[in-house]
C-alpha positions in Angstrom: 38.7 7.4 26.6 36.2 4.5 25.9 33.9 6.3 28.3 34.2 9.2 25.9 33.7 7.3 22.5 30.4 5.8 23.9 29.5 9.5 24.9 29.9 10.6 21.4 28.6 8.4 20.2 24.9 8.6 21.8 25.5 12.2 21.2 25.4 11.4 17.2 22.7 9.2 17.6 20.5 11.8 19.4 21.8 14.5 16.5 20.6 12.4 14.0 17.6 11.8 15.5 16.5 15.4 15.7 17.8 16.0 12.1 15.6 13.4 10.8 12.8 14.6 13.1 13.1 17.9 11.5 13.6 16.8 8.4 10.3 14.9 8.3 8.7 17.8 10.2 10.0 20.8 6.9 8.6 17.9 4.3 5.5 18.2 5.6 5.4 21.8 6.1 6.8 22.5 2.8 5.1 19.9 0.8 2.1 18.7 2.9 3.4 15.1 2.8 3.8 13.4 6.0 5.8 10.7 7.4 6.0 12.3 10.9 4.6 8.8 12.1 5.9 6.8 9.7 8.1 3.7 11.4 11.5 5.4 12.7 13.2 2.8 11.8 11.5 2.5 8.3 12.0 6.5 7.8 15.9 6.6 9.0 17.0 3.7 6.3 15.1 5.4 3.3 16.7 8.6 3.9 20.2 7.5 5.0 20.0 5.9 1.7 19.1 8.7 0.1 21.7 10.8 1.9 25.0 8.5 0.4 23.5 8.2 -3.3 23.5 12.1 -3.1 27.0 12.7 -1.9 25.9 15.1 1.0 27.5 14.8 4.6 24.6 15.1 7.2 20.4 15.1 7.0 20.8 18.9 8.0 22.5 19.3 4.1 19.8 16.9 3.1 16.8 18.9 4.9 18.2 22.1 3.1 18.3 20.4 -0.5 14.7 18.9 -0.1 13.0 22.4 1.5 14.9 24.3 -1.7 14.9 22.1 -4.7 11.3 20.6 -5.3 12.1 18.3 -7.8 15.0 16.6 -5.3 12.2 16.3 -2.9 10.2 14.0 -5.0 13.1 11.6 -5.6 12.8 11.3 -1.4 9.2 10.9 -2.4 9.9 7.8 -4.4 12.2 6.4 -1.1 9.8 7.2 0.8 7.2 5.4 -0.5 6.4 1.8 -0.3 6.0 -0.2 -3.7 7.0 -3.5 -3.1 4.3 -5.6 -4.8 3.6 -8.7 -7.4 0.0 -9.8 -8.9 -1.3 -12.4 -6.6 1.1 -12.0 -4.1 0.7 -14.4 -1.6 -1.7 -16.9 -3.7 -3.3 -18.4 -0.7 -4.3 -15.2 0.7 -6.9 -14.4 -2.8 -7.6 -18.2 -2.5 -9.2 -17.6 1.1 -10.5 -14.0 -0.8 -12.2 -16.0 -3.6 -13.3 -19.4 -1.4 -14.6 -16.8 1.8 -15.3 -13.3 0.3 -16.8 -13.3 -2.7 -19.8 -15.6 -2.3 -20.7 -12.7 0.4 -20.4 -10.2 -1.8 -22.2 -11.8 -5.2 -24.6 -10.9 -2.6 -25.3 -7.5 -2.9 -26.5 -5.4 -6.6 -23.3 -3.4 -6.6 -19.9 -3.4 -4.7 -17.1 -0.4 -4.0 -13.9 -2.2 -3.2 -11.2 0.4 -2.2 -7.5 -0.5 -2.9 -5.5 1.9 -0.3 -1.9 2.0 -0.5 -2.2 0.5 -4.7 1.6 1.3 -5.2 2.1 0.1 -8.8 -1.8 -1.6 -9.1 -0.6 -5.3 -9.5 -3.3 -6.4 -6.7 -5.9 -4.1 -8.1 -5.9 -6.0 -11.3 -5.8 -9.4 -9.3 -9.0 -8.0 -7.9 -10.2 -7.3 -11.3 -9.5 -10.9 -12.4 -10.9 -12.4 -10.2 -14.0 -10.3 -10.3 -14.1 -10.8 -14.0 -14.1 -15.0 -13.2 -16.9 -14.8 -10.7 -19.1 -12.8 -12.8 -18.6 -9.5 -10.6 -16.6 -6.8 -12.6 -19.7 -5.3 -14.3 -21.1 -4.6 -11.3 -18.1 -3.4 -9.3 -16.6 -0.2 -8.6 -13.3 -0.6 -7.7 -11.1 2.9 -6.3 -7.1 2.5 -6.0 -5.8 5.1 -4.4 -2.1 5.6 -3.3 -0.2 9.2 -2.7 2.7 8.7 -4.9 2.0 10.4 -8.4 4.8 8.2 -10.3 3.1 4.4 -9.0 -0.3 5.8 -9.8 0.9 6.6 -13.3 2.3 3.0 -13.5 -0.7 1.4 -12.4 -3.1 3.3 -14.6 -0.7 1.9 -17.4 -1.0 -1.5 -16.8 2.5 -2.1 -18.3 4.5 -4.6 -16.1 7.7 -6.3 -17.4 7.5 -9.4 -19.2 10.0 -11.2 -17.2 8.1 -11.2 -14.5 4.5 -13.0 -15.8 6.1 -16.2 -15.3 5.6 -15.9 -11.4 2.6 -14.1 -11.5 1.1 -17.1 -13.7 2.8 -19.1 -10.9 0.9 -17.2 -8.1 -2.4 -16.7 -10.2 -2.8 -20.8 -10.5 -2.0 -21.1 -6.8 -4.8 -18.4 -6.1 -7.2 -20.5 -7.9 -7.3 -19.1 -11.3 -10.1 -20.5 -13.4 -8.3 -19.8 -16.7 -5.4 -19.2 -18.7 -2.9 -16.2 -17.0 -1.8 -15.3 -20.4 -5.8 -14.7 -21.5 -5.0 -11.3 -19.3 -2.2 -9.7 -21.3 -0.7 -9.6 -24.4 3.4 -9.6 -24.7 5.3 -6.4 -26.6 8.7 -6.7 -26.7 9.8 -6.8 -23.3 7.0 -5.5 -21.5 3.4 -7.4 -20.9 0.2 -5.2 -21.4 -2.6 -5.8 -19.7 -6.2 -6.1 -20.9 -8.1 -2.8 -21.1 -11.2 -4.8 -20.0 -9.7 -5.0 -16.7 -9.3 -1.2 -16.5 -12.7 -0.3 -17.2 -14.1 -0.5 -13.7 -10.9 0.7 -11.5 -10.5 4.8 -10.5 -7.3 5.3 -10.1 -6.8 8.2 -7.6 -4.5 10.3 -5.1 -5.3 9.7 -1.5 -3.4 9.9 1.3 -3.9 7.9 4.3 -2.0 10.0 6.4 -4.0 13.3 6.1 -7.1 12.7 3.8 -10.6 11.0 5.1 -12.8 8.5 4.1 -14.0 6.7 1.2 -17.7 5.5 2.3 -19.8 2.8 2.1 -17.3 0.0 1.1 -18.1 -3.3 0.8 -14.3 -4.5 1.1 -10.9 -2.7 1.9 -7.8 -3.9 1.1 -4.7 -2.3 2.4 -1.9 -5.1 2.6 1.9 -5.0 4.0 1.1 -0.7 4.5 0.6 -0.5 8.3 4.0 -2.2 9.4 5.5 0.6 8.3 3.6 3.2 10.2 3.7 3.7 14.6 0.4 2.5 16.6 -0.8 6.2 16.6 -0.9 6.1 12.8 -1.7 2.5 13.0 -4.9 3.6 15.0 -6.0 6.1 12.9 -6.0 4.1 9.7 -7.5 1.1 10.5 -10.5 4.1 12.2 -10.5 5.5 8.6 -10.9 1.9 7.4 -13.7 1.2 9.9 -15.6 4.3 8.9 -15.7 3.6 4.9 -16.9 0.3 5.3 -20.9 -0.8 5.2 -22.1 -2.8 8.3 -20.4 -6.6 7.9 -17.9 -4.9 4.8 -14.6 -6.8 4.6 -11.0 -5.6 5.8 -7.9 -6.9 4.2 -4.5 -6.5 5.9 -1.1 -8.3 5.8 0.1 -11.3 6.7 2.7 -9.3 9.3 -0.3 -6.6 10.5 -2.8 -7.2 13.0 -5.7 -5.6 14.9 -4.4 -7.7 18.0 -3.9 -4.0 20.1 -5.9 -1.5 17.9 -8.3 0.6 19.2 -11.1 -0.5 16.9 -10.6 -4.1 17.4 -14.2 -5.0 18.4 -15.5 -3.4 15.3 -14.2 -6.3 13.5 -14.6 -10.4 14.0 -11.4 -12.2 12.2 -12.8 -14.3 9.3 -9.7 -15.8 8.0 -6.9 -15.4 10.8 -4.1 -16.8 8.6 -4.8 -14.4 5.9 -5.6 -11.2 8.3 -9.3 -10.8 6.7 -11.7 -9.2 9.0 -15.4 -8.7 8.6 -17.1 -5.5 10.3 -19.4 -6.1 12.4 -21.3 -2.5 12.7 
């Protein structure tokens, strides 16, 4: 009998595993959206979740909602999709940004950062900050892209909760802010607005890494805490799409968790800060 249990059991697990499989593979051919290599692991827990706060019994029932109800499919959308962000976020990281990157790039007349993955734009507006401090935003171009229509809106906004300035002054003095935190927003009820000033040289767009192509001639890329979510296959082919929009000695900015350890385009790239996973191209 225990034989049996562990028999049905694999045979559950190997179910699933095609139901999610086909589930991912209808998304994409219904909505051209797709997380065929996105982490299984990653993909599974968003849409199990998704599958108990809807009350339906199996991903098949869940597959059938999402191909037939379009506006079910973008609350998967939202699970699907990675937002997890702060301004600043890990201080040290846009210390080693401001200390290594940006006396290369006062170098040049005019610089295209691209944001990829921008989720809710917290770190595009630490870019803009900082820009602003060295004396860089009016000559900048800075594109944030993400594929998530709903974090776009949010970032083009610029409306974060107030609650939540007090750790991004926090981070902001650790990343070596040269001013006041507080100088960047101003405080409405419960919300914190910020400045229009740093809006002014951000596009916000929809791009997605999966199935669109480059952005060219770079000078820096950032794309932080994206990749781990992705398999090597997907991996590859991002960091290739990275490679290609950057200028001859552009910058690449990863995670702290990512890596271009077994890439295929490693020896495009010589680590500049290996803490901080910041790469410079080197053709």
């Amino acid at each position: 009998m225990a034989l049996q249990g562990v028999e049905e059991e694999n045979q559950g697990r190997d179910i699933e595993a095609i139901e999610l499989d086909l589930l991912l593979e209808g998304v994409y051919q219904r909505y051209g959206y797709d997380f065929r290599d996105y982490g299984k692991a990653h993909a599974r827990r968003r849409i199990l979740h998704r599958l108990a706060m809807s009350g339906l019994k199996t991903i098949a029932e869940l597959q059938h909602k999402v191909l037939h109800d379009e506006s079910f499919f973008h609350i998967l959308l939202q699970d699907l999709s990675i937002n997890t962000t702060e301004m600043f976020r890990d201080p040290d990281f846009f210390l080693e940004l401001r200390e290594q990157v940006i006396p290369v790039l006062k170098t040049y007349p005019f610089i295209k950062i691209w944001h990829a993955g921008c989720s809710t734009g917290e770190e595009v507006y630490s870019m803009a900050i900082i820009l602003k401090e060295e004396g860089l935003l009016n000559r900048s171009q800075i594109y944030a892209t993400d594929f998530n229509p709903v974090v776009l809106q949010s970032a083009r906004e610029a409306i974060y909760p107030a609650s939540l300035m007090k750790d991004h002054t926090r981070n902001y003095i650790k990343s070596g802010g040269k001013h006041s935190f507080s100088d960047y927003y101003s405080a409405r009820y419960d919300s914190a607005i910020l400045k229009k000033s740093l809006k002014e040289n951000v596009v916000f767009a929809d791009h997605n890494l999966v199935t669109d192509g480059v952005f060219g001639e770079m000078h820096l890329v950032m794309c932080r805490n994206t990749l781990i979510y992705f398999n090597k296959t997907l991996q590859d082919k991002v960091i290739g799409l990275f490679k290609d929009s950057l200028i001859s000695g552009g910058f690449l900015c990863l995670g702290s968790k990512e890596s271009l350890t077994f890439s295929a385009h490693k020896e495009a790239f010589n680590p500049l800060v290996a803490k901080w996973k910041i790469f410079r191209k080197k053709y």
